[in-house]
N, C-alpha and C positions, 0 to 999 in steps of 0.2 A: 251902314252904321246902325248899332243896333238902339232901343231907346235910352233918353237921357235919362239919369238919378233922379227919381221921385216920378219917372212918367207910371202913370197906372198899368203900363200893358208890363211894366217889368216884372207885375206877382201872377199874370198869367202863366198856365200850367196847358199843355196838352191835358185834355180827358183820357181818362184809362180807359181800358178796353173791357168792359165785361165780357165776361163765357160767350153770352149770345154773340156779344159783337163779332169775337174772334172765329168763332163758326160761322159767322153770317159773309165776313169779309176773305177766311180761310177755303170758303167753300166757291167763289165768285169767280174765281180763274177754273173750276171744274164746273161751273153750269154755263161761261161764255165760249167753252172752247169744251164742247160731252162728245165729240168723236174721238178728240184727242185725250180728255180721259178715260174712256171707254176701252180705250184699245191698252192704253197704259197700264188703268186698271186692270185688263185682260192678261198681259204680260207679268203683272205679279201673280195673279190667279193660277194663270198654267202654271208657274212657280211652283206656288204652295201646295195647287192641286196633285203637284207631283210629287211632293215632300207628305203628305196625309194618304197619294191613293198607295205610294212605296210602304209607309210604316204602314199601312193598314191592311194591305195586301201580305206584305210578311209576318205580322202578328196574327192573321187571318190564318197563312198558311203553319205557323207556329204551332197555333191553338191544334190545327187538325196535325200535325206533327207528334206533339206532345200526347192528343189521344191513342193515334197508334203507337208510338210508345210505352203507354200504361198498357194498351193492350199486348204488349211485350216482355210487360213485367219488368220495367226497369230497377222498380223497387224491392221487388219479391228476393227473399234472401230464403235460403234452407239450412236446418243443421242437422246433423246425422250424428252417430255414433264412428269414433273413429276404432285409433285399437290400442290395446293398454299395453305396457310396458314389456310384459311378456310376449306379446304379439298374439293375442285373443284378440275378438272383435269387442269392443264395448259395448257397456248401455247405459243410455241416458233414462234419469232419473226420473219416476213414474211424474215428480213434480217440475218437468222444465215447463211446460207448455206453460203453467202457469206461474213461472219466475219469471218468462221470458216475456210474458205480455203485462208485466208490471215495469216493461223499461216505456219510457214517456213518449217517445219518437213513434212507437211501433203502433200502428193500426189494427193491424189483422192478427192473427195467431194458429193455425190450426196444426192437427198433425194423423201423422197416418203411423201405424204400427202391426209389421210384418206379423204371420201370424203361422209360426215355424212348421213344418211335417205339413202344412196344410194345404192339396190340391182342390182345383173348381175342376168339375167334370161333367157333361151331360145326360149324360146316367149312370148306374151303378154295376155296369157292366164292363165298363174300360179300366185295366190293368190301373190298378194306384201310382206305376213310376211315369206313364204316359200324360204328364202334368201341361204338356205339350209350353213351357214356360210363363204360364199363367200363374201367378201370385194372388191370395189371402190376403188382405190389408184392411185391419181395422180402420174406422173412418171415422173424425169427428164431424160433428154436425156443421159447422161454418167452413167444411172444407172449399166446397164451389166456389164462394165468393172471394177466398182465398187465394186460390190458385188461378180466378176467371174461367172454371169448368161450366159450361151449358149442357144439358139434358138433349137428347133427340129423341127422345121420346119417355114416356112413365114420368114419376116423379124421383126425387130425393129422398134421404132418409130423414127422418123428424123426431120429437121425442116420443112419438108411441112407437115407432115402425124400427128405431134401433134395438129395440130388447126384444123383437122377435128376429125370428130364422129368414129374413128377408134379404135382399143381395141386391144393386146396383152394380151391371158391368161397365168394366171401358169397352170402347168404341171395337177394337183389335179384339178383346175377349170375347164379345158377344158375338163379332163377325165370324170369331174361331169355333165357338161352340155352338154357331149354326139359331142363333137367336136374334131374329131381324127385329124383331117389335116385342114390346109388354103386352103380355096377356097374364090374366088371374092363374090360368091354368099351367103356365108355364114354370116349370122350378127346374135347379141345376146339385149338382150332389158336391157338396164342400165336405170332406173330412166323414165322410160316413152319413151325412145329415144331408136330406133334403132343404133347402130356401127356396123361397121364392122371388122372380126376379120381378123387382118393382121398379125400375129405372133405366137406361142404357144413355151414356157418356157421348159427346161428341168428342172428337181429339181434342184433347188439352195440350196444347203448345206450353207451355210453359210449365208441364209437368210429365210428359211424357210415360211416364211408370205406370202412370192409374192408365193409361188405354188398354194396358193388359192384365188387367186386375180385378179380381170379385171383392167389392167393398161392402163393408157389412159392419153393423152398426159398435161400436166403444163395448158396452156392456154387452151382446151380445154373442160379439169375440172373446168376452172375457169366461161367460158363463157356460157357450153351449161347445166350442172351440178350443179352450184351453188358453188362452190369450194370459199374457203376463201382466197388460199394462202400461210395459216402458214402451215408448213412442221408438219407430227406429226414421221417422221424419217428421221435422215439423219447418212448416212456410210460414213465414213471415212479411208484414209488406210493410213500410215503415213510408217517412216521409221523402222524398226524393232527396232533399239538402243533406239529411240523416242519416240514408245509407252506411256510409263510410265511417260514422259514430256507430251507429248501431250494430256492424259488422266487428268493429273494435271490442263490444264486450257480451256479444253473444255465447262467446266458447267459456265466458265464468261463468254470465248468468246462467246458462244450462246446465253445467256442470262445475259447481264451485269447488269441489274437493278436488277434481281431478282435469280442469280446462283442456288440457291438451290430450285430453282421449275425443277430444268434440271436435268434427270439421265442418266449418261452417264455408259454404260456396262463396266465391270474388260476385261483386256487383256485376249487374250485364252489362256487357258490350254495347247495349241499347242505353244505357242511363251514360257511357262517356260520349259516343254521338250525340245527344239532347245536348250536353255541355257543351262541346263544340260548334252546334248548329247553332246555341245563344250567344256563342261569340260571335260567329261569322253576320250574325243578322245584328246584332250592334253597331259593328264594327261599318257594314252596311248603309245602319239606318242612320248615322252620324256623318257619313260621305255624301250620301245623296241628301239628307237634309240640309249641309253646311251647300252644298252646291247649287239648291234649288231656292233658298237665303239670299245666295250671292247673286245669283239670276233677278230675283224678286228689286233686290239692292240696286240695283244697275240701273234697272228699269225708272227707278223711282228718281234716282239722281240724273240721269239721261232728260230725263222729262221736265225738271225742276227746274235744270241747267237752263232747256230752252224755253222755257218758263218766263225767266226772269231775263233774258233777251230780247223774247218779244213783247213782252210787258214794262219798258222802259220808262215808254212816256207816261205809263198807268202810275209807276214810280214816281216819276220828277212830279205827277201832280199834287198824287197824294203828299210830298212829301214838302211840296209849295202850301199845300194848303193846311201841313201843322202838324203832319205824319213825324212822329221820333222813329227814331233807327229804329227802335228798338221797337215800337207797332208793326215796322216795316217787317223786321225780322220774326216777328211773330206772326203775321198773316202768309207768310210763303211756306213756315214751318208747319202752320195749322193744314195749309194745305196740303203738304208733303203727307203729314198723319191720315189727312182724310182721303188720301187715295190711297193707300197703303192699308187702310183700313176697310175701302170699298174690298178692294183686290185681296186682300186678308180672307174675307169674310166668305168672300165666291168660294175663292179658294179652298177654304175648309170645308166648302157644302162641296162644291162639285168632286173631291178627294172620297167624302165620304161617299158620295153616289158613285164614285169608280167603284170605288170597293167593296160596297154592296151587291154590283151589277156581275162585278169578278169570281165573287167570292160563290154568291148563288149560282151561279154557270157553272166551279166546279163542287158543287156540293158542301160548301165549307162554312160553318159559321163565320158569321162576320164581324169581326174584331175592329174598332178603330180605337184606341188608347184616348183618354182623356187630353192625355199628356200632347199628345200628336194636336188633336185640335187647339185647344186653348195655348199650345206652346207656340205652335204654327202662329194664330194671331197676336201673339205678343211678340215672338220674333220679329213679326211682318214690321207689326208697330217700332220696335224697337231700329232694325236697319231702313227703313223710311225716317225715322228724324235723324236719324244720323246721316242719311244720303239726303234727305233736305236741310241739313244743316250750311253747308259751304253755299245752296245757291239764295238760301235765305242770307248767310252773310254778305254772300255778295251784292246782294238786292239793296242790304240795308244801307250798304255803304256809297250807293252811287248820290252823289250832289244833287240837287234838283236840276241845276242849269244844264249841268252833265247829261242827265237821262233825258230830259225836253228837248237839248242838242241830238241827240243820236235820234232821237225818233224822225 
């Protein structure tokens, strides 16, 4: 019977729980029983460690993915002269290069322009039609980085070294014309005219043409050569999402009178695998993350369960001596958080040190997404109250006589 009308103890209140408290009394079931949250914690850990070292291991392999891919040229688009109506070859206007590199998306710009009648020859003694398939192509200055062409030896053309008789071969040309290295004294005969060869070409994958080609400088070709000007290729590299925009209006901006004398090359086959690899690794990293959640989940509620079983009589006392459900319900829940958040935390360090350890083994930068970590512990946080929410209910609800009885 509880007090009579007017007794003083009827305006008695349970005290609330400050912060401190709720940590101090949330934390008391994991410093009286540290084997068993130890291992608990442990079992979220492997968890999440396996949800951080997966995203981070394939964002890791992603990254190094994605650079061999650029170095594939996924973005790299060309446009050429097609043929006019009457069935001539066309040509593009001396001004695409630079129409074409006023579209917003495009990075790079360069271009090369065939340079007609005009054979590379080793000396001035071999028959003019024995061109042995070697091509003349004017070269602008930012073609290298362009196309990703590297040097095996000599240098580039520059702005002094374009407007003299000076020649960079490809890799195939120079092997042909029997020129292994740059030397001063070394020159090849173009069109009747000595140059000098100041560069040689490694293979360029991604452009294949220039291996068999004497490149020679824009103004050069125009003055000493005969060179007209109109570009008969120009590279482009745009931003990867852009591609398919930027491919849409290449053939006007290069040629607005006449679009369809312009053929401009399909994206590579290298930029639809990247899209497809970012699906597969989503699709992925969303299965093994939801799995290794659900792992972390189990654990937490597994534990909580028998938690509040064998802490009965710790119940009925507290709950004898003035404990509301609802403290009750709060200290099982705090503790639920705070292992969940021991095991969170492991978790996200030892993830990142998998990945690290992985990723340096095969030469790969190491990527771990923000999102991975800090999602991971909020995850963690978040399926821990919810898997100590039913043993904290249940906790709350037991009688005091109830719980003192079963112990």
């Amino acid at each position: 019977m509880g007090p009579a009308p007017g007794d003083p103890r009827r305006s008695l209140s349970p005290a609330a729980l400050r912060p401190a408290d709720v940590l101090r009394v949330g934390s008391a079931g994991l410093r009286t029983r540290p084997l068993r949250a130890f291992l608990s914690a442990l079992g979220i850990a492997i968890g999440i460690a396996a949800m951080v070292a997966v995203v981070g291991i394939s964002s890791s392999s992603r990254v190094e993915l994605d650079r061999q891919l650029d170095a594939l040229g996924t973005n790299l688009l060309t446009v050429a002269p097609g043929n006019s109506l009457s069935g001539d070859t066309a040509t593009l206007p001396t001004e695409s290069v630079a129409m074409i590199a006023r579209i917003e998306p495009v990075r790079q710009v360069a271009a090369t322009g065939t340079v007609p009648d005009a054979g590379v020859y080793r000396n001035d003694r071999i028959p003019r039609m024995q061109t042995g398939g070697l091509a003349v192509l004017a070269a602008q200055l930012n073609l290298l980085e362009t196309v990703g062409a590297t040097l095996a030896d000599g240098a580039w053309l520059n702005a002094a070294t374009e407007r003299y008789p000076v020649v960079v071969l490809g890799s195939a040309a120079a092997r042909q014309l029997g020129v292994p290295e740059v030397n001063p004294d070394v020159q090849v005969h173009l069109d009747g005219q000595w140059f000098t060869v100041v560069g040689i070409l490694d293979p360029v994958p991604l452009a294949p043409e220039l291996d068999s080609a004497a490149l020679v400088g824009w103004p050069a070709a125009q003055r000493q050569l005969g060179f007209d000007g109109h570009p008969t290729t120009v590279y482009t590299r745009s931003r990867d999402a852009d591609v398919e925009a930027v491919r849409g209006v290449l053939a006007a901006t290069a040629n607005p009178e006449s679009p369809n004398e312009v053929t401009v090359s399909r994206p590579s086959d290298a930029l639809a695998a990247r899209r497809a690899a970012d699906q597969a690794f989503t699709g992925l990293l969303l299965g093994l993350g939801a799995v290794a959640l659900l792992v972390g989940g189990v654990g937490v509620a597994n534990t909580m369960v028998i938690s509040v079983l064998e802490r009965r009589a710790e119940i009925g006392l507290r709950r004898s001596l003035g404990a509301t459900r609802g403290q009750v319900r709060l200290q099982f829940l705090a503790e639920s958080l705070l292992l969940s958040a021991i095991g969170g935390a492991g978790g996200v360090l030892i993830g990142v040190a998998v990945t690290a350890g992985y990723a340096s083994s095969r030469s790969w930068p190491a990527v771990v997404p923000a999102w991975a970590s800090v999602g991971g512990l909020g995850a963690t946080l978040l399926i821990g109250g919810i898997a100590g929410l039913y043993p904290a209910v249940r906790a709350a609800r037991l009688a005091p006589t109830e719980a003192l009885a079963a112990s």
